[in-house]
Biopython code that builds the backbone (N, CA, C, O; Angstrom):
import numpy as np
from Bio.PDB.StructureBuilder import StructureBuilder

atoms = [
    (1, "UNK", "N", (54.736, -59.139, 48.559)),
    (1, "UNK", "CA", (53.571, -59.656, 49.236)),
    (1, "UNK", "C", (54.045, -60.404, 50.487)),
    (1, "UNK", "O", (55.024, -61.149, 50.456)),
    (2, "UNK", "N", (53.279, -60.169, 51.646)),
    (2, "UNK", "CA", (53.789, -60.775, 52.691)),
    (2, "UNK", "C", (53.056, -62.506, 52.689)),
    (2, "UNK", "O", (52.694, -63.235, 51.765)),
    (3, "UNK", "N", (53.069, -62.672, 54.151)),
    (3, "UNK", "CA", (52.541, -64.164, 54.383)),
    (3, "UNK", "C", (51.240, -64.087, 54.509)),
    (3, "UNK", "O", (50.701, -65.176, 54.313)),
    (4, "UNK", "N", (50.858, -63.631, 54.643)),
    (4, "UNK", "CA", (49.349, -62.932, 55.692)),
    (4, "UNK", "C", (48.527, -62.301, 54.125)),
    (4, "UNK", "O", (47.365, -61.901, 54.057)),
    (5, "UNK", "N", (49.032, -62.337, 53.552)),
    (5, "UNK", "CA", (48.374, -61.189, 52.104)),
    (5, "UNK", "C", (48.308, -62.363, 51.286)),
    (5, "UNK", "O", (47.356, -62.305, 50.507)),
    (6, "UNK", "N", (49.077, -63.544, 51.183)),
    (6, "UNK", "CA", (49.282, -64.276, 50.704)),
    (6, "UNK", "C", (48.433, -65.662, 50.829)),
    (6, "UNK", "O", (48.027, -66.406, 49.936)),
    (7, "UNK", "N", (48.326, -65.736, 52.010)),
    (7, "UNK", "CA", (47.327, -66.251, 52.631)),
    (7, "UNK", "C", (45.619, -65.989, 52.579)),
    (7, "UNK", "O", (44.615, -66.671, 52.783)),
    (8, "UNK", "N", (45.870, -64.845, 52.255)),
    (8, "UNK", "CA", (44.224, -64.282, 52.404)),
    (8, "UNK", "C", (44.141, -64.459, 51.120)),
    (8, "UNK", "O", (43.029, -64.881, 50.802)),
    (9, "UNK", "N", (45.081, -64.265, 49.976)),
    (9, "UNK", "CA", (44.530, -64.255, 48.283)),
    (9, "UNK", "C", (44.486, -65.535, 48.018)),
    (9, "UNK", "O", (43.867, -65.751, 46.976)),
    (10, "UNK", "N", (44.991, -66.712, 48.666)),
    (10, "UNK", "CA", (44.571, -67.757, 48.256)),
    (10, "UNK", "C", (43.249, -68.602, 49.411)),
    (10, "UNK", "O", (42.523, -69.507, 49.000)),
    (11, "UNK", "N", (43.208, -68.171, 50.531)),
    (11, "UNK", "CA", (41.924, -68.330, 50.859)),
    (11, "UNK", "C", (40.184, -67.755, 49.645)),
    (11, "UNK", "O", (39.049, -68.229, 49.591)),
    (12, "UNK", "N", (40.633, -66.973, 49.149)),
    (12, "UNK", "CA", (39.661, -65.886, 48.797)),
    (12, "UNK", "C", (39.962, -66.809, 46.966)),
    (12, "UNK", "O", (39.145, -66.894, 46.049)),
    (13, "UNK", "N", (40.939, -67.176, 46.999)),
    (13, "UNK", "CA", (40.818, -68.170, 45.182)),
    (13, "UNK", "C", (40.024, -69.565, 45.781)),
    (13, "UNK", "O", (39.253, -70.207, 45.068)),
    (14, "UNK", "N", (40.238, -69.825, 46.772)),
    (14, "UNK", "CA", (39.489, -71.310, 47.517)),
    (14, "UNK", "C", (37.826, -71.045, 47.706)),
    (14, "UNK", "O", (36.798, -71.714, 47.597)),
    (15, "UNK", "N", (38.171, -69.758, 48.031)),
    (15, "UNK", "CA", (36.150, -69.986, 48.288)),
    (15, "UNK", "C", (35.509, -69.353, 46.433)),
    (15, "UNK", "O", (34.568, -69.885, 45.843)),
    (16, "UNK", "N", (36.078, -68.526, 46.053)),
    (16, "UNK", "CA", (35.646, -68.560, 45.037)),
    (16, "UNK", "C", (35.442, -69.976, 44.018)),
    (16, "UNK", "O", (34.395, -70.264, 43.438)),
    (17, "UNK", "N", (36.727, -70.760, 43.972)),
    (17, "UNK", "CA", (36.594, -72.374, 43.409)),
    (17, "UNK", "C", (35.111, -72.758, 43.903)),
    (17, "UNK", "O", (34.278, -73.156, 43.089)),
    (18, "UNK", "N", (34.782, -72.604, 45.440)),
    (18, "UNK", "CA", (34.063, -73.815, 45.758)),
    (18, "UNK", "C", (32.954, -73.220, 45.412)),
    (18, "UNK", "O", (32.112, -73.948, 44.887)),
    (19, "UNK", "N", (32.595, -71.667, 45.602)),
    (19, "UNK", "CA", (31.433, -71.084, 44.877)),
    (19, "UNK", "C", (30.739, -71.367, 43.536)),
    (19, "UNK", "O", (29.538, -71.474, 43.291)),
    (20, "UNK", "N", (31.877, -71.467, 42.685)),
    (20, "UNK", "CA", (31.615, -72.056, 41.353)),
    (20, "UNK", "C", (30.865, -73.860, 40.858)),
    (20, "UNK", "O", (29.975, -74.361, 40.171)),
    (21, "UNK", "N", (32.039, -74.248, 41.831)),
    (21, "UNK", "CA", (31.506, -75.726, 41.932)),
    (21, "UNK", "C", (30.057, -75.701, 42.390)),
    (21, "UNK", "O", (29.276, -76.392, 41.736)),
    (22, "UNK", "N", (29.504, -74.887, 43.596)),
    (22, "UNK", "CA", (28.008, -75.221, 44.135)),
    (22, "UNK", "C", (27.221, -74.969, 43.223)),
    (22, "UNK", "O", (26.176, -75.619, 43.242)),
    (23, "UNK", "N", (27.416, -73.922, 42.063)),
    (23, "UNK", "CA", (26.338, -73.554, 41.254)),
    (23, "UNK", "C", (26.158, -74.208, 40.340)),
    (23, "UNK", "O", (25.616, -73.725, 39.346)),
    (24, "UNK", "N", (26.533, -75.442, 40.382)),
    (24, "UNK", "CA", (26.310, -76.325, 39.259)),
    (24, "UNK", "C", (24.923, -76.352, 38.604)),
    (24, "UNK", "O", (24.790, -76.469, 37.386)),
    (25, "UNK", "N", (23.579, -76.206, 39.723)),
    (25, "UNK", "CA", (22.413, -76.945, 38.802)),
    (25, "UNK", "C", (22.121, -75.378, 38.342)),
    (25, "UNK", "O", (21.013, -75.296, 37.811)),
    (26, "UNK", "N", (22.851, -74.071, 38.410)),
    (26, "UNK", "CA", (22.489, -72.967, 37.718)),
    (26, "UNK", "C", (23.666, -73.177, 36.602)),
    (26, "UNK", "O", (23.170, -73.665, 35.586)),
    (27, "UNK", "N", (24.813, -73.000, 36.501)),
    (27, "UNK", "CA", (25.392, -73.046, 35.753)),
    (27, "UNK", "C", (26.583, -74.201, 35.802)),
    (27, "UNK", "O", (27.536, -74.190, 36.581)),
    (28, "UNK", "N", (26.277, -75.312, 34.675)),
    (28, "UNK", "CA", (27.069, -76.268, 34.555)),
    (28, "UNK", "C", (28.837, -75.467, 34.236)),
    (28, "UNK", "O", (29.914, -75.538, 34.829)),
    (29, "UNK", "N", (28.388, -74.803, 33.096)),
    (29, "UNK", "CA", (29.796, -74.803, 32.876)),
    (29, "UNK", "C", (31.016, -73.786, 33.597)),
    (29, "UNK", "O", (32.239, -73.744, 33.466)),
    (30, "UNK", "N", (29.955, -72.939, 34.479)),
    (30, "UNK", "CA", (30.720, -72.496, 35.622)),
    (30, "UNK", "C", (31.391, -73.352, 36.633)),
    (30, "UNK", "O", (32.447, -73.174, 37.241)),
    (31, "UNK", "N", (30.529, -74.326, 36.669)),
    (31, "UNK", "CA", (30.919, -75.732, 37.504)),
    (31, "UNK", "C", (32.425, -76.102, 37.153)),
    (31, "UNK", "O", (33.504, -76.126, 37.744)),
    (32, "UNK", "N", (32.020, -76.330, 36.103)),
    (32, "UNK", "CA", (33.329, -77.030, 35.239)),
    (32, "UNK", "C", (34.423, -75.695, 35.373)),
    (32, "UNK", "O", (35.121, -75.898, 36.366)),
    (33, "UNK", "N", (34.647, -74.919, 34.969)),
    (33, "UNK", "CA", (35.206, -73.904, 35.381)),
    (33, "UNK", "C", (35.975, -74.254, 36.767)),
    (33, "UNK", "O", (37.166, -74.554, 36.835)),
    (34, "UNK", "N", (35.189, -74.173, 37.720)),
    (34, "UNK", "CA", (35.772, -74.583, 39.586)),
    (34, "UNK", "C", (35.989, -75.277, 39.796)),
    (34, "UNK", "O", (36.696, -75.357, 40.801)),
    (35, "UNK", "N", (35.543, -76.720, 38.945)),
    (35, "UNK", "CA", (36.528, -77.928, 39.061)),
    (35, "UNK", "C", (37.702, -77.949, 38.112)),
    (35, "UNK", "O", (38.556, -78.833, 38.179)),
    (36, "UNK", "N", (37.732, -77.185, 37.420)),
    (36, "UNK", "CA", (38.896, -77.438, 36.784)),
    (36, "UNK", "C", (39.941, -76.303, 37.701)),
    (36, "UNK", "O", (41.121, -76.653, 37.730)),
    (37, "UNK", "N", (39.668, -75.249, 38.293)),
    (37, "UNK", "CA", (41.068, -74.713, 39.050)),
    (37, "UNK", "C", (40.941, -75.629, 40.353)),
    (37, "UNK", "O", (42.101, -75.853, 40.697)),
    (38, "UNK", "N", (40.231, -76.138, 41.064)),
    (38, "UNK", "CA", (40.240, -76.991, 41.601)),
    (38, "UNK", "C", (41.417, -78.494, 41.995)),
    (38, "UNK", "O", (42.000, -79.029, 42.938)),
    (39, "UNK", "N", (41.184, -78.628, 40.380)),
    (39, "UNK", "CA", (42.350, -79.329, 40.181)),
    (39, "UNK", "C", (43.470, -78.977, 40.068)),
    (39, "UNK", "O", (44.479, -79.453, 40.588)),
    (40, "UNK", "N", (43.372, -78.219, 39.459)),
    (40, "UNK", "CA", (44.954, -77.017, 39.660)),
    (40, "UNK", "C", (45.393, -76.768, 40.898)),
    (40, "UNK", "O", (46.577, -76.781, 41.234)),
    (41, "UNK", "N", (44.426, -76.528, 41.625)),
    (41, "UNK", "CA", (44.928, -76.586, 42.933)),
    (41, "UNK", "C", (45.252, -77.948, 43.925)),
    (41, "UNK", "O", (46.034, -77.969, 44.876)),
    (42, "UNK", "N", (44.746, -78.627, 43.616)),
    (42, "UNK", "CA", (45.208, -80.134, 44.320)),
    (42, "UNK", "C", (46.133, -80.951, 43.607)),
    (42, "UNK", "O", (46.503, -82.013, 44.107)),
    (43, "UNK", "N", (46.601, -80.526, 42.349)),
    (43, "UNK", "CA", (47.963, -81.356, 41.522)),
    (43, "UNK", "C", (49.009, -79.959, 42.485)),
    (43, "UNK", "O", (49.812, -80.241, 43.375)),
    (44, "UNK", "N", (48.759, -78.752, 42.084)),
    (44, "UNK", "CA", (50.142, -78.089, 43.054)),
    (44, "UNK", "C", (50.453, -78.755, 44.383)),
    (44, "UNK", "O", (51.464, -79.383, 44.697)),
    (45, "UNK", "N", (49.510, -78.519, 44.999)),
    (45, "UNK", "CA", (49.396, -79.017, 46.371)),
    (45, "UNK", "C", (50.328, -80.398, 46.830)),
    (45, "UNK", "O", (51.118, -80.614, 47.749)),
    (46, "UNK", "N", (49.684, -81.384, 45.432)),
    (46, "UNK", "CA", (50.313, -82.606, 45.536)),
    (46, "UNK", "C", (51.756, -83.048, 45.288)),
    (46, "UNK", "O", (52.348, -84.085, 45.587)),
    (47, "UNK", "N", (52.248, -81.614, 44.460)),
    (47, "UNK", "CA", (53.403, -81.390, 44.331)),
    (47, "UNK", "C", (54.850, -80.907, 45.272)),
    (47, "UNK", "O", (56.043, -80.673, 45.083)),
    (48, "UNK", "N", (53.720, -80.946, 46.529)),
    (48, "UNK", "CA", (54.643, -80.601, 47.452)),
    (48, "UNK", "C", (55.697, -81.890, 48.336)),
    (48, "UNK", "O", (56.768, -81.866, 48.941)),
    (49, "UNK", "N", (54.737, -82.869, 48.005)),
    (49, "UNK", "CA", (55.340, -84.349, 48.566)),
    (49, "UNK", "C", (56.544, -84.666, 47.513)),
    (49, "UNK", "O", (57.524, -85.238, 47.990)),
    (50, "UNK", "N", (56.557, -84.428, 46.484)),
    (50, "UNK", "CA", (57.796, -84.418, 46.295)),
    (50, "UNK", "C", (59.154, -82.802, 45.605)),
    (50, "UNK", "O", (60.255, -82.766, 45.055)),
    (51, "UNK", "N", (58.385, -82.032, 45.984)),
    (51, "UNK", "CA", (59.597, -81.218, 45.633)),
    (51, "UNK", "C", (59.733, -80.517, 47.362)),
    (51, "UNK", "O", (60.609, -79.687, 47.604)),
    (52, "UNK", "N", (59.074, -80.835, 48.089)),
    (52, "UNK", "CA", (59.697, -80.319, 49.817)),
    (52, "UNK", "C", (60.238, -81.496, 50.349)),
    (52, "UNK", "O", (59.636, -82.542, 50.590)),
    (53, "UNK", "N", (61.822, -81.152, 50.566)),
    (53, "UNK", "CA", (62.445, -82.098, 51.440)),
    (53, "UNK", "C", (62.204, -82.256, 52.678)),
    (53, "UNK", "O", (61.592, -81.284, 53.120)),
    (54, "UNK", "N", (62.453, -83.218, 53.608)),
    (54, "UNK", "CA", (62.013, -83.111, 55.208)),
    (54, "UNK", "C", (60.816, -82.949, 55.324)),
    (54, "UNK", "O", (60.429, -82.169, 56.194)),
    (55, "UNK", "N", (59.883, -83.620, 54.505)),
    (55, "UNK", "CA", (58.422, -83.449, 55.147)),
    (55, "UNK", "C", (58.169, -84.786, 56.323)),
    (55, "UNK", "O", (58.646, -85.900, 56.109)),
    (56, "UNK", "N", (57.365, -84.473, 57.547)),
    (56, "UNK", "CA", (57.335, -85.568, 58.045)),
    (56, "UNK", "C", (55.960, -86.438, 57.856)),
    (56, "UNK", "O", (55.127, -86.210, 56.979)),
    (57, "UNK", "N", (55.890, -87.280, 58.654)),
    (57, "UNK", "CA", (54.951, -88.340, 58.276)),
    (57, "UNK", "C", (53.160, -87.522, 58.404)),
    (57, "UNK", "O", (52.186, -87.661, 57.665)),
    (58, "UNK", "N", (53.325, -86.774, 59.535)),
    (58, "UNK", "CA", (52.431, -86.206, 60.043)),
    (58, "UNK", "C", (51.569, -85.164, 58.224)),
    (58, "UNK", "O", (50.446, -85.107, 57.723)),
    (59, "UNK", "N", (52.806, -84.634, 57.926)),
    (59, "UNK", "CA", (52.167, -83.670, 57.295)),
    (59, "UNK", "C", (51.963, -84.110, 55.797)),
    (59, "UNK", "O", (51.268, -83.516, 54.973)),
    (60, "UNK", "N", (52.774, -85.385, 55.572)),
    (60, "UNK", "CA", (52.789, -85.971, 54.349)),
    (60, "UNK", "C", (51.308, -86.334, 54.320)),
    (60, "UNK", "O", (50.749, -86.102, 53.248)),
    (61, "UNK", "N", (50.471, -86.931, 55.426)),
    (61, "UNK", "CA", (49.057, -86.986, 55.437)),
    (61, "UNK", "C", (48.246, -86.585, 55.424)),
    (61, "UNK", "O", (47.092, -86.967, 55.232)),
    (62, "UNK", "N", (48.901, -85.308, 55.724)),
    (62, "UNK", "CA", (47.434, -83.966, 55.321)),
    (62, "UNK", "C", (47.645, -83.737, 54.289)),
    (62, "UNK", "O", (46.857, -82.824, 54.041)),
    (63, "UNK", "N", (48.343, -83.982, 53.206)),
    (63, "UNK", "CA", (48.361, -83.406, 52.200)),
    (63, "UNK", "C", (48.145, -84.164, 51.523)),
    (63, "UNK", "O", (47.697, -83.461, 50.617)),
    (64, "UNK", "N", (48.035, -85.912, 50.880)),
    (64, "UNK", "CA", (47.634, -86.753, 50.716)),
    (64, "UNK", "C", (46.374, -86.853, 50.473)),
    (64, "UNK", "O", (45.886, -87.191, 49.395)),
    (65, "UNK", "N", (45.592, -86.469, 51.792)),
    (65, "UNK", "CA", (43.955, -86.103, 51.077)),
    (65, "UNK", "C", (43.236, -85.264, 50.437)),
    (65, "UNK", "O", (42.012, -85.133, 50.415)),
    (66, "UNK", "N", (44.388, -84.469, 49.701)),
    (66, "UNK", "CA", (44.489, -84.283, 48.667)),
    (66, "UNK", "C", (44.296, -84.507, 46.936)),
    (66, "UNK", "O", (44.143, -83.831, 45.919)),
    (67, "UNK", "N", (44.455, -86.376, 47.497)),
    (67, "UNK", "CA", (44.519, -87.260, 46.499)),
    (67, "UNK", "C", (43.125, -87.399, 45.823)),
    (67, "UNK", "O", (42.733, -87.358, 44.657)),
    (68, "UNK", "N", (42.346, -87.641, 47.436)),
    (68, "UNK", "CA", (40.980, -88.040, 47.121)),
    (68, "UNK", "C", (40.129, -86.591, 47.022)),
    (68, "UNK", "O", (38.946, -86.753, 46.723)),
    (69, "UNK", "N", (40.420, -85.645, 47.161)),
    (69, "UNK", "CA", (39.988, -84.009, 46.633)),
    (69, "UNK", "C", (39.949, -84.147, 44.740)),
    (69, "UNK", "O", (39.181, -83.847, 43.825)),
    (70, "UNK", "N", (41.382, -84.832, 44.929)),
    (70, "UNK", "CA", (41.546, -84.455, 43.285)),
    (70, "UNK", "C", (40.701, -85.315, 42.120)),
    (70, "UNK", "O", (40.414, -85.214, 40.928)),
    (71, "UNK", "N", (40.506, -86.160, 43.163)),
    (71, "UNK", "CA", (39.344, -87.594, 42.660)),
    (71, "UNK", "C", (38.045, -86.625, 42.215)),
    (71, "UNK", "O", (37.599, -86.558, 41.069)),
    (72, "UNK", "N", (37.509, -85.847, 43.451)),
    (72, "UNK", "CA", (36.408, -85.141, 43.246)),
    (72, "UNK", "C", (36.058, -84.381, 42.792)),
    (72, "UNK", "O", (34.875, -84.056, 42.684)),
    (73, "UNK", "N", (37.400, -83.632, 42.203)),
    (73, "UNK", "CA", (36.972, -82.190, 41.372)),
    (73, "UNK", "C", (37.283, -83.211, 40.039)),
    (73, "UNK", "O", (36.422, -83.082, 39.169)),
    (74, "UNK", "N", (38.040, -83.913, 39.809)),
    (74, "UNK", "CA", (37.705, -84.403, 38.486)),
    (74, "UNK", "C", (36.725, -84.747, 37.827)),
    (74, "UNK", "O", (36.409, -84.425, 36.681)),
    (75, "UNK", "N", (35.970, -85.757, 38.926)),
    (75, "UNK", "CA", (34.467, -86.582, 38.766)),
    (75, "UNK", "C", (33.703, -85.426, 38.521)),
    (75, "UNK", "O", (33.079, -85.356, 37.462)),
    (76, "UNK", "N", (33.649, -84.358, 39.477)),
    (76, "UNK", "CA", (32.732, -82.479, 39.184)),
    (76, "UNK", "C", (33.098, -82.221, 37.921)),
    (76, "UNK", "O", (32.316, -82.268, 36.972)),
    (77, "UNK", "N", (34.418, -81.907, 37.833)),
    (77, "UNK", "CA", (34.315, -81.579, 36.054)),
    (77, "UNK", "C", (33.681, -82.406, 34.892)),
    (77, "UNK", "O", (33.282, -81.930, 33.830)),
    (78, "UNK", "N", (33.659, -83.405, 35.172)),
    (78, "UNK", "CA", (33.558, -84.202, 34.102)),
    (78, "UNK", "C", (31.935, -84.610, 33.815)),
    (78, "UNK", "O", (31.342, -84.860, 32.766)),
    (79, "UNK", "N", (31.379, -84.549, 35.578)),
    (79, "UNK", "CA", (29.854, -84.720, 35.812)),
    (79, "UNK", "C", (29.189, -82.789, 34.909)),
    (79, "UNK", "O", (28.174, -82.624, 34.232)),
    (80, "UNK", "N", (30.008, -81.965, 35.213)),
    (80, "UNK", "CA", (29.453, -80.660, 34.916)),
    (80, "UNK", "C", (29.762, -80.522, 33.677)),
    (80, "UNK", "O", (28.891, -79.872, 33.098)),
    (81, "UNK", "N", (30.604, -80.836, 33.008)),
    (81, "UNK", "CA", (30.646, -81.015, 31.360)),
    (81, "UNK", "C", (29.959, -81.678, 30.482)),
    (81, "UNK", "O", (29.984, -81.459, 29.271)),
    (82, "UNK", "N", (29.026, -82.890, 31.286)),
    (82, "UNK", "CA", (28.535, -83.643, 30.124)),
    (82, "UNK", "C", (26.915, -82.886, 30.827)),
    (82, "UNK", "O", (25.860, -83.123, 30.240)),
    (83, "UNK", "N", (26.932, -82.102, 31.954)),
    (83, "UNK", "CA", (25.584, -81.699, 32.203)),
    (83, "UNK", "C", (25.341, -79.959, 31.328)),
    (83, "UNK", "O", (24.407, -79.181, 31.134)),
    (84, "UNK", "N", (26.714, -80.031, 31.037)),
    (84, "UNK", "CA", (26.406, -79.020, 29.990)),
    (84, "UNK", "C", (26.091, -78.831, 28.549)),
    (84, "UNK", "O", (25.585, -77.972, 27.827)),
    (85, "UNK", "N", (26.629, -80.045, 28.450)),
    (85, "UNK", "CA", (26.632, -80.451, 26.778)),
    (85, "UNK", "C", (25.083, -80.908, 26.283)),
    (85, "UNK", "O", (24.651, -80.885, 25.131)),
    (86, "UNK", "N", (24.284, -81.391, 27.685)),
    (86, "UNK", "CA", (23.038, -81.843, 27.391)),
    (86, "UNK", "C", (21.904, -80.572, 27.555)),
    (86, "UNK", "O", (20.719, -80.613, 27.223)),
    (87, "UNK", "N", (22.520, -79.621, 28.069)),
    (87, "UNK", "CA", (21.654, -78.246, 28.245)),
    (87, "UNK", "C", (21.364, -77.909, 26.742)),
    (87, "UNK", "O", (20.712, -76.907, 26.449)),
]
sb = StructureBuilder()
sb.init_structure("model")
sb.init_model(0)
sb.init_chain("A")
sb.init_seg("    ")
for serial, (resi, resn, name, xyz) in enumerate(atoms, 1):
    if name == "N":
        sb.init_residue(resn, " ", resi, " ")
    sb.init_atom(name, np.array(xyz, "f"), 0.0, 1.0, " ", f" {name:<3s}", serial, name[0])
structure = sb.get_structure()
């Protein structure tokens, strides 16, 4: 797989996540579903601050808000799980 192929399959796992997340007031536990790879995707992500050496300051900060992403798909999962349990 190149860079470019690689790029596009994880663009295309990103909009699917966020697809899932919007459909919450149709389906909660699809919700929960997209917040939970969601998170999967912002703990990898976050994993890059410490297993890439030489990161600089610049980019250590884009990736950082990250932190507060991961805040939000948690709060989504957890808001779409108990809105499922009450369905």
């Amino acid at each position: 797989m190149n860079i470019q192929t690689g790029s596009e399959l994880i663009g295309i796992v990103e909009l699917a996540i966020g697809l899932l997340i919007a459909i919450r007031h149709w389906s909660p536990k699809l919700c929960a579903v997209g917040s939970a790879g969601a998170i999967l995707m912002f703990l990898s992500t976050l994993s890059f601050l410490m297993t890439t050496p030489g990161l600089d300051t610049g980019t250590q900060g884009f990736i950082m808000k990250d932190v507060f992403l991961l805040g939000a798909a948690i709060w989504s999962a957890g808001e779409a799980l108990q809105s499922a349990r009450a369905k």
